[in-house]
N, C-alpha and C positions, 0 to 999 in steps of 0.2 A: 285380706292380708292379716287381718286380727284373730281371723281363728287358724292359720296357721302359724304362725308365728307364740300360737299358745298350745301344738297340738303335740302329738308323736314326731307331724312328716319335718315339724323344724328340726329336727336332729340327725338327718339325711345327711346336708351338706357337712358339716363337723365330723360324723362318721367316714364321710369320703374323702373327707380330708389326709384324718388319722390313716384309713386304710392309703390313702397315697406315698404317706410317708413311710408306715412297715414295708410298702409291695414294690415301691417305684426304685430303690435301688438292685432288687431282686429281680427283679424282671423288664425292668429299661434303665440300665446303670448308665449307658452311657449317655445318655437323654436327659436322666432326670439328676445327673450331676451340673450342669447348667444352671447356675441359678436364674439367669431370665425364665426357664421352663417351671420352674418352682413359683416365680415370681403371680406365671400365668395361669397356675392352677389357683392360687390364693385367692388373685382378682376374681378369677370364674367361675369360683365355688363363695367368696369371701362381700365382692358387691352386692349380688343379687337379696343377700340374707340379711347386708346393710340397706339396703331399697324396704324392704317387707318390713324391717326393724322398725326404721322411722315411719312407712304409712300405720306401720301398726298398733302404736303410740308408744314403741321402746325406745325413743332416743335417745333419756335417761341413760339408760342401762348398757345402751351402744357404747355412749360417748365414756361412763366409765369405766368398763371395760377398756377401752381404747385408751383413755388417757390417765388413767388411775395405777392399772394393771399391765399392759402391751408396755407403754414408755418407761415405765420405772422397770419393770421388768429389761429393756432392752440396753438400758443405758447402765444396770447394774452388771449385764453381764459382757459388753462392749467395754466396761471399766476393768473387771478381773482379765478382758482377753487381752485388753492391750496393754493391761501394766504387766502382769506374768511374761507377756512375750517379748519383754525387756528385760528379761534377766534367765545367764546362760550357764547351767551347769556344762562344765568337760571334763574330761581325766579316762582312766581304765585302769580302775582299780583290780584287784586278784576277785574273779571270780568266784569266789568261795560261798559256801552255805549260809555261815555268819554275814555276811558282807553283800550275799543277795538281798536275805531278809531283813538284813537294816535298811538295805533302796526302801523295800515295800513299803516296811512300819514308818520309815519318815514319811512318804506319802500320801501312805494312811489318814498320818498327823495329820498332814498340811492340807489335804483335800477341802475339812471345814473351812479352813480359814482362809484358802486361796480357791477353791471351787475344783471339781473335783475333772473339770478340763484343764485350769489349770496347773495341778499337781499332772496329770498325765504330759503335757507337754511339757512339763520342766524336768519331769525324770525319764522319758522314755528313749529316750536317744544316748545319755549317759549310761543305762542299764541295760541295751543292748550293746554301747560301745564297750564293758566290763566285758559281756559274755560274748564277745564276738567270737574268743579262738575255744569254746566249748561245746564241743559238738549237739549234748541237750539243754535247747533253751527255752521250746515252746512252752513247758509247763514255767518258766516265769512268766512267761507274757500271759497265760491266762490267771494265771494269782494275780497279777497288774492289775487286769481289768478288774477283777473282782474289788483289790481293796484300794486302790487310789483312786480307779474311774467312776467306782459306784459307794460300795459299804464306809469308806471313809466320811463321805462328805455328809454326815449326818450331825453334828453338833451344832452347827448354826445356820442362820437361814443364806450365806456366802458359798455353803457346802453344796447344793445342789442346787436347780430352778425349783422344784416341786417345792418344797421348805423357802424359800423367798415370797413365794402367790400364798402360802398359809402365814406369811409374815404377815403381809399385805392385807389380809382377811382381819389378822387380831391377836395373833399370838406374836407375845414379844419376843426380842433377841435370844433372850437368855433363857425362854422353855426350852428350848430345844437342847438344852443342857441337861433336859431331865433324859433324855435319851442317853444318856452316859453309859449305862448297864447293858444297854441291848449292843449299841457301837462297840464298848472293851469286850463282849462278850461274843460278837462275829469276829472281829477283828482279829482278837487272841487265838482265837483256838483257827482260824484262816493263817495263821501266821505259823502254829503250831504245825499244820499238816504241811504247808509248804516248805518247812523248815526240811522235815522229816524226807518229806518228795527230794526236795533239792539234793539233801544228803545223800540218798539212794543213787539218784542220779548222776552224783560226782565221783562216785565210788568204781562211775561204768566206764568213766568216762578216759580216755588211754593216754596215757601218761604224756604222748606226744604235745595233745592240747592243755595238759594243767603247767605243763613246764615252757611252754610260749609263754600262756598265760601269767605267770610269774615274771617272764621273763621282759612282757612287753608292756609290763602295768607304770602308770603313771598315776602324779596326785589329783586329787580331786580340785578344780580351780571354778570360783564363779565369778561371772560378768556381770553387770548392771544392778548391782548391788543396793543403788538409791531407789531402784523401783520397791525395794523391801518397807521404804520409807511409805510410800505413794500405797502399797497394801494395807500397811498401819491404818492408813488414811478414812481408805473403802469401810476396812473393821468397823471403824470408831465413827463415822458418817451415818452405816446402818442401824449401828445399835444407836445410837442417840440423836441423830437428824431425824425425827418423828415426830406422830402428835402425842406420843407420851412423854417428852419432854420438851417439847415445843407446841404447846394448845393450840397456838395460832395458824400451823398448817392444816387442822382440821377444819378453821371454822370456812364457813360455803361461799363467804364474800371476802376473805382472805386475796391480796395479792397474789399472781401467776407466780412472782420472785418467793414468796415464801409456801406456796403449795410445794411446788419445784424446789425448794432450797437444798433436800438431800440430793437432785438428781443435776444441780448446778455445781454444787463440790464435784461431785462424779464424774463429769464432765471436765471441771478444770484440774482434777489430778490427771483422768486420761489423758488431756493435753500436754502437762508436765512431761509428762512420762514420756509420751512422743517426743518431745525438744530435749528432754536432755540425757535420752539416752543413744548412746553412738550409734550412727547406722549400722557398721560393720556387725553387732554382736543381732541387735532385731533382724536386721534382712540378711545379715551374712551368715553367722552363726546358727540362729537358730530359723531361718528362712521361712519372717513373718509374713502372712498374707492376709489379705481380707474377706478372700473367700470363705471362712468357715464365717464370721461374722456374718457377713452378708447371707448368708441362704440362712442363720438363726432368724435375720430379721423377717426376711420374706413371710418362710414357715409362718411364725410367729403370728406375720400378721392375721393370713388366712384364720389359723386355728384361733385367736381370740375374736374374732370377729363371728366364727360361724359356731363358737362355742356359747356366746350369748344366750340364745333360743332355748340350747341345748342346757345350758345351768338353770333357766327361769323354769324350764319345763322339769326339770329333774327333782326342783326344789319341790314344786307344789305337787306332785304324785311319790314320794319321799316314799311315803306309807308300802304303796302298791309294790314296792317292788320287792318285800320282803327282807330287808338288809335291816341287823340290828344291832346283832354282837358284835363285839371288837374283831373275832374272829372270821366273820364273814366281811369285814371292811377291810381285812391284811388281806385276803388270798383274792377275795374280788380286786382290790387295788391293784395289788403285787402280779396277780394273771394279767390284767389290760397292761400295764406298765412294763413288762418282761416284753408286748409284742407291739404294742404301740407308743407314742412319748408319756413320759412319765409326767411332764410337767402337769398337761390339763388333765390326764389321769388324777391324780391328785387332786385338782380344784374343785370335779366335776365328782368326786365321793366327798371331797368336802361338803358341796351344794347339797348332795344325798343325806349328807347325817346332819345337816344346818335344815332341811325339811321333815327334820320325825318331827311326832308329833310332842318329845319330849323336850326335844331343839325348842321349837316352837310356844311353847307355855315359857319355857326360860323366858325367851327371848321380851315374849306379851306381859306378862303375869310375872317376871322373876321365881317363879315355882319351877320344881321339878317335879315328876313324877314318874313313877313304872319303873325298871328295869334302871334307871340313872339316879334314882333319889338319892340324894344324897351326895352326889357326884361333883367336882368343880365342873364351868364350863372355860374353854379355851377358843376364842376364834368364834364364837357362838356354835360350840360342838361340843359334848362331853368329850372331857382330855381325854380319858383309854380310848376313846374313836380317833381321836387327830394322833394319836402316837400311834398309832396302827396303819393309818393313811401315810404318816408320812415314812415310817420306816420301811415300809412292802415298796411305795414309792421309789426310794432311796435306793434297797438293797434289791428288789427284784430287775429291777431292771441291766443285773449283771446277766441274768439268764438268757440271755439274745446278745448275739452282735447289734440289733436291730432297738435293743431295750433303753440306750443313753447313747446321747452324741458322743463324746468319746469312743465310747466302745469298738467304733469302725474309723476312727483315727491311728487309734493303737495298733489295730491290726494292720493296716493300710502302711502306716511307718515301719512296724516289724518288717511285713513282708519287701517294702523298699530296701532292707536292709539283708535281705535272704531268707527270711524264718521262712518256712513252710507252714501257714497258719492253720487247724482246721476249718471243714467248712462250716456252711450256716446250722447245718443240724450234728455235724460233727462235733463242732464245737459246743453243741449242746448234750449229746450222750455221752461223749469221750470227758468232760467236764461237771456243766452248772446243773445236769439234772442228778450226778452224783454225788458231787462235793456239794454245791452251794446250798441248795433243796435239800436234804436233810437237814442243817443249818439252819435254814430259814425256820423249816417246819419247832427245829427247838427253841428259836428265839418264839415262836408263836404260844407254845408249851408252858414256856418260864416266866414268859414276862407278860401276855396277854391272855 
């Protein structure tokens, strides 16, 4: 058990994992929308690798994983789903160019700070109700995906899952601010060509639906307004519920109640939020369910569990696999993360540049040397590698319907609502291989 669990083959089950997740809605949707069926791959891929773990003297590593990483990880994002899904934008405003691209850019905004599922479910159903009577709408819903489901959620670790488990490693709240340049700078110019598209497109569009449109527009109204209070809440929980300003939650014989203390607020706002907001507006209005939660959790649990093996083994052969530059950690990140989830994408290049051997001297010795001298470190990573991991992170994963949860919620709603969405590679040539991809490649250019 001890030399597998130290070899290649432990990274088998974590690899079948991930391939389940990119394949299983592509080729057994109906199956593998089930979350009992998700539950039973996790067990069956996810036990076995906790058996081998503990004979293999990783129970350490098991258990924090599990309880360090998986719970805070689940309970942060169980808090953004059920506070967001307490509060309901309506109306149908004039579809106009201006008035498209002000939906997006507020989403944009709001992505960091409410997570960038819950900016898509709070504006996605308002922004198709705008453009209902306009005949061209699918090029909004693929700008959607791009900057509220994915490029938005980059300023803090609230914005996306990937950027919360690099929280969790070491880097504070507020680095993820230094990413400002790279965010205004997809953002902008994503906003800019949609602007352009839009216009193009309203210009085709036959007078018949711009004068409904006018004619059937109403104001903008929101519901559950105190859940806004209850997001304050979350913010201000992450960035200061820690052991940088609470020392006492790192120490090892610390109380359960003060390890847990950020994820006990968390828990008693999600409760909030539930009692005191109306049923009608959560189950009516915006018709809250528990399913997408629940199959996060399942997922979740498999992949940190069989991911284990798979980080201790990546750490210690770091060297071997040839990864150094900032530039081979975006496109390596941003390719795994386009086709499978971004989050352990993410942790698992972290592990990779927390094992060079430059990582490594920091870490021992406080030295740097080679190629980072001189460098800060973030996370126990040189910063130009964690801001590389986590931006390709963040932003690739707009490339796939398959790349972020959202992604195939968004479509899923459009097409409820009649869009004809393209397909899975459709939507990749018709789009993210020509718009988004250039993009990326300039933020790679400029900033790293």
């Amino acid at each position: 058990m001890y030399e597998f669990v130290h070899s290649a083959w432990s990274m088998i089950p974590f690899a079948l994992m991930l391939l389940m997740i990119a394949v299983g809605p592509l080729v057994a949707e109906h199956w593998w929308e089930r979350n009992i069926n998700k539950l039973i791959v996790s067990l069956v891929l996810g036990v076995p690798v906790a058996v081998c773990l503990i004979i293999g003297g990783m129970t350490h590593e098991l258990e924090h994983q599990l309880f360090f990483d998986y719970v805070p990880f689940i309970i942060l994002l169980l808090a953004l789903f059920v506070i967001t899904g307490g509060i309901h934008f309506s109306g149908d405003l004039k579809a106009q160019p201006w008035v498209n691209t002000t939906f997006l850019a507020l989403g944009w905004i709001l992505a960091s700070f409410m997570g960038t599922t819950g900016a898509a479910m709070l504006l996605i159903r308002p922004l198709i109700e705008t453009n209902k009577q306009r005949e061209y709408k699918v090029h909004t819903i693929l700008f959607f995906i791009a900057l509220v489901a994915n490029c938005g959620g980059l300023l803090t670790p609230l914005g996306d899952p990937p950027l919360f488990m690099l929280f969790l490693r070491g880097a504070s709240f507020t680095w993820f601010l230094n990413l400002l340049p790279e965010w205004a700078f997809t953002g902008i110019v994503l906003l800019l060509i949609y602007f352009l598209a839009d216009t193009y497109y309203f210009r085709r569009e036959n007078w018949v639906n711009i004068s409904a449109d006018v004619r059937e527009a109403t104001e903008l109204k929101i519901k559950g307004k105190i859940n806004f209070l209850y997001l304050l809440g979350v913010i201000l929980s992450v960035a200061f519920i820690n052991e940088g300003y609470i020392r006492a939650m790192g120490e090892e014989n610390a109380p359960m109640w003060i390890k847990y203390l950020r994820e006990i607020v968390l828990l008693s706002l999600t409760f909030f939020s539930l009692y005191t907001t109306k049923r009608e507006v959560r189950f009516g209005a915006n018709k809250f369910s528990w399913t997408p939660i629940v199959e996060v959790a399942v997922l979740f649990l498999g992949i940190f569990t069989t991911m284990t093996p798979a980080l201790a083994y990546l750490k210690v052969h770091a060297a071997d696999l040839g990864l150094a530059a900032p530039w081979q950690f975006y496109y390596s990140t941003g390719a795994l993360s386009a086709f499978l989830d971004n989050t352990p994408t993410a942790v698992a290049f972290h592990g990779v540049a927390s094992g060079l051997p430059e990582a490594l001297a920091a870490a021992e010795a406080g030295t740097v040397t080679g190629m980072f001298s001189g460098t800060s470190f973030v996370a126990g990573i040189p910063e130009i590698l964690l801001k590389a991991i986590s931006i390709a992170a963040v932003m690739f994963g707009a490339l796939t319907y398959i790349g972020n949860g959202p992604n195939f919620m968004v479509k899923a709603i459009a097409e409820e609502s009649g869009i004809k969405m393209p397909s899975f590679f459709g939507y990749m040539f018709r789009f993210s291989l020509i718009v988004l991809l250039p993009i990326y490649i300039l933020v790679q250019l400029l900033f790293l």
